[in-house]
C-alpha positions in Angstrom: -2.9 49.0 -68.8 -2.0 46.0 -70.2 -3.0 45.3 -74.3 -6.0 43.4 -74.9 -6.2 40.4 -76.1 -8.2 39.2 -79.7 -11.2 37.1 -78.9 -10.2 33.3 -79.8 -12.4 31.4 -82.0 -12.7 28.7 -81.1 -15.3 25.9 -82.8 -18.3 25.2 -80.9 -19.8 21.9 -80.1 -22.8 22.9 -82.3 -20.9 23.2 -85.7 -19.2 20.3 -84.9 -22.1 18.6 -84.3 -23.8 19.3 -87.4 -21.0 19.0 -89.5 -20.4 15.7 -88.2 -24.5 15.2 -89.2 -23.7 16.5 -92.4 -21.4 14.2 -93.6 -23.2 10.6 -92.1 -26.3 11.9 -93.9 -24.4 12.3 -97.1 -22.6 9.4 -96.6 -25.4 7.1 -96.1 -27.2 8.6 -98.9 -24.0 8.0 -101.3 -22.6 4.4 -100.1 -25.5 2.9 -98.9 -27.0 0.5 -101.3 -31.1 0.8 -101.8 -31.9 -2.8 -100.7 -30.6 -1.4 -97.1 -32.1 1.7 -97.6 -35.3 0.0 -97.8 -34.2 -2.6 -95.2 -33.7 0.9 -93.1 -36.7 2.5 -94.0 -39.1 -0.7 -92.5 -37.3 -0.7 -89.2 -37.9 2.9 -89.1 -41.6 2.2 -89.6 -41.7 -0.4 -87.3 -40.2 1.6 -84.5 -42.2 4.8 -85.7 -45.1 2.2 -85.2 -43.9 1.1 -81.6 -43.6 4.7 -80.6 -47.1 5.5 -81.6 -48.8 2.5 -79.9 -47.0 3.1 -76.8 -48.2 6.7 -76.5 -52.0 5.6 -76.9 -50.8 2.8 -74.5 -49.9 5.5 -72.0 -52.8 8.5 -73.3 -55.5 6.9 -74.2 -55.6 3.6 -73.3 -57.2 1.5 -69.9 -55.7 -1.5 -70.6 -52.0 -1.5 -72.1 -52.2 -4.3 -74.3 -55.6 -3.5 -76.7 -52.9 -0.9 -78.3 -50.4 -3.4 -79.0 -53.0 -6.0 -79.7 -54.4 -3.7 -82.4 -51.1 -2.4 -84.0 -49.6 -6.3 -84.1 -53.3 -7.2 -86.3 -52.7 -4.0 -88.3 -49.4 -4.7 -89.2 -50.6 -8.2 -90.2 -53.1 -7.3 -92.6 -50.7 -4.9 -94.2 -48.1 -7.4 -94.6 -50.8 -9.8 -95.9 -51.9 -7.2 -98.1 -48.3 -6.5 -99.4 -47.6 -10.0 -99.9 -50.8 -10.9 -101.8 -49.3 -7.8 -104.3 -46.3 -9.5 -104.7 -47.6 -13.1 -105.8 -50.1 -11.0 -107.6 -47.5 -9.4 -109.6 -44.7 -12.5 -109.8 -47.4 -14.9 -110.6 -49.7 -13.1 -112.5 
């Protein structure tokens, strides 16, 4: 009968995974400068945005473009809304 033979351990693709997750969140988070963390955050709004009116696009929706048509006037009075706080406040 021949010995047997300790179970290797090798690392899974999992652990590597997250590890590798691990460190780009905590790199981003340390080196990144906060004018492209808020550069980062907008885009992730934007395509959060995108996302959302494509599902009611697909769900809800009879005609594809009202969702769009909606979101893009949305987006507008918030940005007009934001911008009118910023003269507001540089201004006076």
């Amino acid at each position: 009968m021949p010995p047997k033979k300790a179970p290797s351990k090798a690392p899974s693709a999992a652990g590597d995974v997250s590890s590798a997750l691990n460190k780009l969140v905590s790199s981003y988070k340390n080196t990144t400068p906060v004018r492209l963390k808020l550069l980062d955050a907008f885009l992730l709004f934007l395509f959060v945005t995108g996302i959302a009116q494509f599902v009611y696009c697909v769900l809800i929706s009879n005609y594809p473009f009202n969702s769009f048509i909606a979101g893009a006037f949305g987006e507008f009075l918030i940005a007009s809304v934001v911008l009118h706080f910023f003269v507001v406040n540089f201004l006076g």
